[in-house]
N, C-alpha and C positions, 0 to 999 in steps of 0.2 A: 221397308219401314221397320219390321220386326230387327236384319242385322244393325240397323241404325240404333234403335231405341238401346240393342243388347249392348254394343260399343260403350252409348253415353250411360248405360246402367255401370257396364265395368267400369268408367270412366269415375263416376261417381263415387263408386264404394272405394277406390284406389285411392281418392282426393281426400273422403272420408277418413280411412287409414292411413294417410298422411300427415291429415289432420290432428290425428290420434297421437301420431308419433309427435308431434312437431308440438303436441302441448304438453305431452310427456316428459321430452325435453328439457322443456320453460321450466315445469315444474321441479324437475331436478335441478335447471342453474340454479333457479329462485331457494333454492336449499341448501344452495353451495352456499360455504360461507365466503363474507365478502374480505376481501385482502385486505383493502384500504381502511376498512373499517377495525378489523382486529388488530393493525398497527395502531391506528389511531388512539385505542381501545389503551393499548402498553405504553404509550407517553409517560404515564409516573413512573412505570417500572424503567424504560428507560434513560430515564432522568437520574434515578436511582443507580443504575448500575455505570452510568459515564460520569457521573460526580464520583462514585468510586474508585473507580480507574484514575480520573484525575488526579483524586485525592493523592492515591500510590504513586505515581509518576514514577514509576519501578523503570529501570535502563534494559538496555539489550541482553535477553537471557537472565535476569533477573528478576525475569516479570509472574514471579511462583502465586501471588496473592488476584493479581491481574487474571491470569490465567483459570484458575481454581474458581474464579468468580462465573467466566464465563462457562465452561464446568459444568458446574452447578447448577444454570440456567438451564443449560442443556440439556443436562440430565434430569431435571425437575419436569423437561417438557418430554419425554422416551426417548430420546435421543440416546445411542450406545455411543460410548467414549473408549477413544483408544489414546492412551497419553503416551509425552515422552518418545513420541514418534520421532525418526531419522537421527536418533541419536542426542533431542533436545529437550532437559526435562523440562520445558515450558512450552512445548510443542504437544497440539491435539487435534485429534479429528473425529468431530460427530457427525456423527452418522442417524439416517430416519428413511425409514420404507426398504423400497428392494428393487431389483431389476434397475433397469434403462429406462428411459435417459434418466444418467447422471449427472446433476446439476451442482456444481461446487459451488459455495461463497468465501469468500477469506474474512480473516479479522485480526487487523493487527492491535499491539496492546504498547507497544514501549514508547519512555520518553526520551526526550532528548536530555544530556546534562549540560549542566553549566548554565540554563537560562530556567527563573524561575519567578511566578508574575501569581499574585492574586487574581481574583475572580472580577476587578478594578476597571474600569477605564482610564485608568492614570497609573504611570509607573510605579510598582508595589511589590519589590521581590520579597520573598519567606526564606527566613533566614534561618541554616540547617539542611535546607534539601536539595536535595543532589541534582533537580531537574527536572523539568516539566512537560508538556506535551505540549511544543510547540507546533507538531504537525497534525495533532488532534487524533491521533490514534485510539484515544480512547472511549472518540466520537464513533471511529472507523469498525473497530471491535463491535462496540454497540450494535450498530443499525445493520449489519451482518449479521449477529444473532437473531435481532429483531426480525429481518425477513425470510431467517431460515424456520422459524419458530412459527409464524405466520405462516408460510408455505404446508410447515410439519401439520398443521388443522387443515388445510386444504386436499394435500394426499389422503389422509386418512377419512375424511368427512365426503371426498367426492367418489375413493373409493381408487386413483386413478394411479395406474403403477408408476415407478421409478423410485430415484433417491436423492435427497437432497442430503448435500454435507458441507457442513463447514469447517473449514483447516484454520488452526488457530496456530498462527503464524509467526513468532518473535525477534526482535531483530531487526526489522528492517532498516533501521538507521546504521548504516552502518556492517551490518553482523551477516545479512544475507540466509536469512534463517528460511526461506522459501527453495532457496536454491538448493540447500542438501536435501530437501522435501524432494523437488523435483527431483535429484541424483540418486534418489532411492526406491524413485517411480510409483511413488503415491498419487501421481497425474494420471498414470498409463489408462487407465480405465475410466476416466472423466469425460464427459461429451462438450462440455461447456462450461469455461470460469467466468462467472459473474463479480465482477470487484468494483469498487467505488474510492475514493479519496475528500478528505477534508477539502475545503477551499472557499472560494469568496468568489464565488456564482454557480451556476447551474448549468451542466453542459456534459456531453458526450467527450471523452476523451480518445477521439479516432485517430492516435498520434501515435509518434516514434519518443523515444529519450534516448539520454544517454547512455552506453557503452563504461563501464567504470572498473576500475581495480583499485583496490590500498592496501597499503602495507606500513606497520610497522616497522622503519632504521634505527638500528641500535650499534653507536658507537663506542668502542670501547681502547681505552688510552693506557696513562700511565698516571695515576697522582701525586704531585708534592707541593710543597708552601710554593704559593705563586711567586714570592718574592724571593726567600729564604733561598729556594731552587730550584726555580722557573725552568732551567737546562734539564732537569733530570726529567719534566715533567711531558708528557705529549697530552693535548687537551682533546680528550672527546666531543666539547665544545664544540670544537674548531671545526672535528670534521664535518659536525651538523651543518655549522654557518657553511662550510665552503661547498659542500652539497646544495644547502639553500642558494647559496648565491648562483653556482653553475647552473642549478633548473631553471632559475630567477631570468638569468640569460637567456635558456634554452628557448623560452615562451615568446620569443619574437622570432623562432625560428619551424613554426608546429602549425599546422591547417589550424585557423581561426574559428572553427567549433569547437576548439581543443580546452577544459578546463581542467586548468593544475591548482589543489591547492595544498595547505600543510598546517599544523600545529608542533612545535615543539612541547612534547610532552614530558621531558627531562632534561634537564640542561645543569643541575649542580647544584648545591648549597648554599656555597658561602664564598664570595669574590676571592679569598684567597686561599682558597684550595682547589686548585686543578683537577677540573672532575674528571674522572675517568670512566665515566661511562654517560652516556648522552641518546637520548630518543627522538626522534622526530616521525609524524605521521603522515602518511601523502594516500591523496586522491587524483585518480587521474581518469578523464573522462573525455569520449568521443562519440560520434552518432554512431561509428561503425568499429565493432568487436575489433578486426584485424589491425586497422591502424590504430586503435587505442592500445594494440598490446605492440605494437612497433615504438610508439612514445616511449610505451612504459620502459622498452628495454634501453632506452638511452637516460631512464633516469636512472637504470640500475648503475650502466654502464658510470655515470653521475657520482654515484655512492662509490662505488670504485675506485676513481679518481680521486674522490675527497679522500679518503682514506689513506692512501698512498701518499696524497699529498701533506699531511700532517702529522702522518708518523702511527696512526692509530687505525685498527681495523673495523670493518663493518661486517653486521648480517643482518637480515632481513627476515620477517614473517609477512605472507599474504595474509591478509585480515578474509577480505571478501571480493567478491567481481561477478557484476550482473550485467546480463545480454542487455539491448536495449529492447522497446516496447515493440512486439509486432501486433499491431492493433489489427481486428478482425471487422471487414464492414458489411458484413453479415448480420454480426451480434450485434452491430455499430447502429446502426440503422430502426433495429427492432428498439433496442434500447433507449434511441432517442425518439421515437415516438411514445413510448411509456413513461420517459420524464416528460414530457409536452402533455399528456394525456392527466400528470399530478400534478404537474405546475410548479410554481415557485414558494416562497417563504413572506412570510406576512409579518412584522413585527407590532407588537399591541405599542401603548404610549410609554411603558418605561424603557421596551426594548430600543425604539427609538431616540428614546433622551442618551441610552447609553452607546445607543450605533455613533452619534452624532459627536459626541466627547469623544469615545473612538476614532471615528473617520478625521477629525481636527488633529491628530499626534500622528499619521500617515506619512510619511516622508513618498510624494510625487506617490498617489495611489492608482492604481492599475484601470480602476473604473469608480463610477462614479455611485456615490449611495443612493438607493430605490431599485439597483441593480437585481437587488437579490429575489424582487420581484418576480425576474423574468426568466425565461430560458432562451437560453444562449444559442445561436448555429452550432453543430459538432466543433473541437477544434482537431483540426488535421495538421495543422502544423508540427516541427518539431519542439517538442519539448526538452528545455535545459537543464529537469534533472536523470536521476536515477532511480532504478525500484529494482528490483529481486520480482517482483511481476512480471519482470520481464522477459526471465528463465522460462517460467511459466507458459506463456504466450508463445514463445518457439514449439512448444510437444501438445499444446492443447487451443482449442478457439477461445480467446479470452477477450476479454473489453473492460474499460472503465468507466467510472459514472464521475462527476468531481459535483459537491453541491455544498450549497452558502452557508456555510457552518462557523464560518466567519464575517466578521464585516465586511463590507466591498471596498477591495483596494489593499486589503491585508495583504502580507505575503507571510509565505511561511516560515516557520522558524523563527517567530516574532514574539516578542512577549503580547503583543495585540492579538496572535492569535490564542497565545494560552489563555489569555481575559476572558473572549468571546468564546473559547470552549466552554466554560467552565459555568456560563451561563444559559439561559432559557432559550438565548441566540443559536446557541450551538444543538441543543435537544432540537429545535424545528428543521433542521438542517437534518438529523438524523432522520428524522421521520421522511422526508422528501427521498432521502437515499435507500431506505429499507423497502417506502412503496413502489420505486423503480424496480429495484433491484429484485421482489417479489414478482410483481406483475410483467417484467422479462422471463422471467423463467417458469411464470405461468403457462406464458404462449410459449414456449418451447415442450416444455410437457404433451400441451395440446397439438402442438403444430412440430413434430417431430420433421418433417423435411426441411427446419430451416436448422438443424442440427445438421445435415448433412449436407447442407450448400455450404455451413461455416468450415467444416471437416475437408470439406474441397479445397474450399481457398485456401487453409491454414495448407495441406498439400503445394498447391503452387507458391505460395507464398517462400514455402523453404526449399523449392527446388530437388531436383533428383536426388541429387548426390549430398545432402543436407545428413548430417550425424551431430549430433546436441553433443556439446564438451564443453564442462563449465567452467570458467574462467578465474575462477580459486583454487584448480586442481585438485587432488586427491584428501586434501586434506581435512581434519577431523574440527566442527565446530568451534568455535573462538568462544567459548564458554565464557572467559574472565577477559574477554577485547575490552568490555567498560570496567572494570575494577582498576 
């Protein structure tokens, strides 16, 4: 009876100090602060800082005002800043806390040009500016801050080590301004990219894209009076067109995930003077790196022939060239139970009066409105564009989020979506992507062994013999690609 009673005596004070522990605990979450709430809490500020950004609709590498903004938040909240990183002065990386794990966010800032749309449900360009954020980046920027800044009160209020940073990224349209990030090993030391995207619904992006390179062809002739002395004259023109037309050809001969496209960016003055110098710009894009750069050599091979054939010679600048996505479903998985855990986007009655005018100017929309409601299964399929994310994703565990930051059905690079950025529509979409994006990297702090399962896979994922070479080669930022 005696060793009995001692047993349940230890038994008891054991349970008690358990007890002790286990409300000690409580008391400390209960003093954490909460995530969802201190997001919630910056809706004006971020409302403030993505009408900003809109406002600027600054292009690739020229996003100095865009940049500076983000900055500033940053460093308002202790955040150290290191600018002008990999050689880009609109390139930055803030930084907050110490040690491991280190948890990235990105933020991109540029817009697109050539497309430019009021705040409107009905077509309404502004005349004067160079371009707009048709893919919402300015959305993107935002709510990346927002959860890095949010996180930054949790490290520091719970006490619990690591570091969280956000790479302020520019370019992506285009410029590939991630990719010299990577090439200068800004990732080496990263445990986890947490990134998100603009879009028109709410879903885990556990997917591949495309494979992509472009470049600028610049033809150069001979000029004279097209009529006066057409003979003396060999047209730069020509050899664009004749270029365009052979690629034109080529594309009934290329694996059918193959997208080729182009703008002539120069072509001449005046009908009757035979230009002598002539631009045209190409994109060329496939799931998989190796055959997208087999394509590409027969467009070069393309430009060669044109040239020869009209008398006029060519050369070339690579612009930029991004891996496609290696999606991690490690990160994949955590992440879409954190968007399932915030849910979707709720619009009051004007936002709806204005979804509904929106969604009616929809050419054939992807899904249907009330969408934006919900969350979506992950999408694992392949995705048809491109990202410089996707550099990324090969040397670190990365994932994306995509959330209703637009109406349902929009596609991007719409003046529909520049509208719905630029409204209340778009801030609630922010807020859903910064409390994922937070509350992912919370549980990774906490739960350091799902860093190391993602670190696995990313391993298998590239195979033994796997060496990162990026597909723009050695070459130095396209600083003035958009000028």
């Amino acid at each position: 009876m005696h060793g009995r009673f001692a047993v349940c005596f230890i038994a008891l004070v054991m349970g008690l100090s358990l007890g002790a522990t286990s409300d000690s605990r409580a008391d400390s979450t209960d003093k954490a602060p909460d995530l969802v709430s201190l997001i919630d809490a910056r809706f004006p500020e971020h409302q403030r800082i993505a009408n900003q950004i809109w406002n600027y609709a600054e292009l690739g590498y020229q996003e100095e005002k865009s940049s500076a903004l983000l900055k500033k938040t940053l460093a308002d909240e202790g955040f150290s800043i290191e600018s002008g990183v990999a050689g880009i002065p609109t390139a930055f990386i803030a930084s907050y806390g110490s040690g491991h794990p280190i948890i990235a966010m990105l933020a991109e800032y540029d817009a697109l040009p050539g497309i430019t749309q009021t705040a409107s449900p009905v077509r309404e360009t502004i005349p004067g500016k160079a371009g707009g954020h048709a893919c919402g980046h300015h959305l993107f920027g935002t709510a990346s801050t927002g959860a890095a800044i949010a996180l930054r009160h949790w490290l520091e209020e719970t006490g619990t080590k690591g570091t969280i940073r956000l790479y302020g990224t520019p370019a992506e349209e285009g410029g590939s301004g991630k990719v010299y990030m990577v090439r200068d090993g800004l990732f080496n030391d990263v445990d986890a990219v947490l990134s998100w995207h603009p879009g028109s619904a709410n879903r885990v992006r556990a997917q591949s894209s495309l494979a992509n390179r472009s470049a600028k062809f610049r033809f150069h002739g001979i000029s004279a009076h097209a009529a006066g002395a057409p003979d003396k004259a060999r047209s730069a023109l020509d050899g664009v067109e004749a270029f365009d037309f052979m690629v034109n050809l080529m594309r009934e001969h290329v694996p059918q995930e193959t997208r080729i496209h182009y703008v002539i960016t120069q072509g001449g003055s005046a009908p009757n003077v035979v230009p002598d110098f002539a631009e045209v710009f190409y994109y060329v894009r496939h799931p998989d790196a190796q055959t997208m750069l087999k394509i590409w050599e027969r467009v070069e091979t393309a430009a060669r022939a044109a040239a020869d054939g009209t008398g006029t010679t060519v050369d070339w600048e690579i612009i930029h060239g991004n891996h496609p996505m290696l999606s991690n479903n490690t990160l994949a998985e955590l992440m879409q139970r954190k968007l399932e855990q915030v849910g979707g986007v709720t619009y009051d009655a004007t936002e709806q009066a204005f979804a509904e005018e929106i969604y009616a100017t929809l050419n054939e929309p992807s899904r249907e409105l009330g969408s934006e409601k919900l969350v979506l299964p992950m999408r694992r399929k392949l995705g048809m564009g491109s990202t410089d994310v996707g550099d990324i994703s090969w040397n670190t565990p990365t994932i994306q989020l995509e959330s209703a930051t637009w109406v349902p059905g929009t596609a991007g690079h719409s003046w529909q979506a520049i509208a719905a950025g630029g409204t209340s529509i778009g801030i609630k979409g922010v807020q859903v992507a910064a409390k994922t994006l937070a509350l992912t990297a919370q549980d990774l702090y906490e739960n350091p062994a799902t860093l190391v399962a993602a670190k696995e896979e990313l391993l298998k994922s590239q195979g033994k013999d796997f060496v990162y070479k990026p597909l723009l080669g050695d070459r130095e930022p396209p600083l003035d690609y958009r000028k």
